[in-house]
MARLUMVEX-214211 format. One record per residue (C-alpha): residue in one letter; y, x, z. Coordinates in steps of 0.05 Angstrom, whole numbers, padded with zeros to 5 digits, always signed. Each point is the difference from the previous one (the first is absolute). Layout:
! residues N
AYXZ
...
! end
This chain:
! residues 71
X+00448+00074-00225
X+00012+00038-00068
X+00036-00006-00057
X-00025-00031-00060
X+00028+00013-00070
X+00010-00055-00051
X+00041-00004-00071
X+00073-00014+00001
X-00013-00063-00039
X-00050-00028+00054
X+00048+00019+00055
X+00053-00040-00028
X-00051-00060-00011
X-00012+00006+00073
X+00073+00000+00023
X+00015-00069-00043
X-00069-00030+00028
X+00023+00028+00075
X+00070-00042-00008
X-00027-00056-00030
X-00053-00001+00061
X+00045+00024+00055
X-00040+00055+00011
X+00020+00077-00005
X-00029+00041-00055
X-00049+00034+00045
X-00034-00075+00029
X+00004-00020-00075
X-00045+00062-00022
X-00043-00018+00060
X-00004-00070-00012
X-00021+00017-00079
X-00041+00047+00027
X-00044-00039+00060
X-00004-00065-00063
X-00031+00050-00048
X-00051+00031+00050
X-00017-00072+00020
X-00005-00016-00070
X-00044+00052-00016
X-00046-00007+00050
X+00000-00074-00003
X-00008-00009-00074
X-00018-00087+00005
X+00059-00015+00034
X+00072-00022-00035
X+00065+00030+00023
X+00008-00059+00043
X-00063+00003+00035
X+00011+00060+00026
X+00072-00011+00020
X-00025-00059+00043
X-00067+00036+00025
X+00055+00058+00029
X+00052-00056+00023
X-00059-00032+00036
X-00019+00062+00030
X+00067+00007+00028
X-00001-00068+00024
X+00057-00027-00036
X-00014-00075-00012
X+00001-00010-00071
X-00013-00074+00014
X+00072+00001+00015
X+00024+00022-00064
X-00053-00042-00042
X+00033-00063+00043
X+00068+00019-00022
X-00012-00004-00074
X-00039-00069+00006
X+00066-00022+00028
! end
């Protein structure tokens, strides 16, 4: 583990996006973190894809969710 340094402004961004998320500031940075690696790495796939590529990795049934909003 280390310690990584960031602005003041982007820390703050992070604590709003960590309560809106219910998440603490340090699994927000993560979070913004693991996307952007994806993102770079996967540079054809949408924001979404790879949110449901990782949700299906962790076996979370997104079929579930895309059943709620049909009802």
């Amino acid at each position: 583990m280390g310690i990584v340094k960031i602005s003041d402004e982007l820390h703050e961004e992070i604590r709003k996006a960590s309560s809106t998320m219910v998440r603490s500031i340090n699994a927000q940075a993560e979070f913004w973190i693991k996307v952007g690696m994806l993102a770079e790495t996967n540079p054809g796939m949408s924001y979404q894809q790879i949110l449901k590529r990782e949700l299906e990795r962790a076996d979370v049934r997104t079929s579930l969710l895309q059943e709620e909003i049909a009802d």
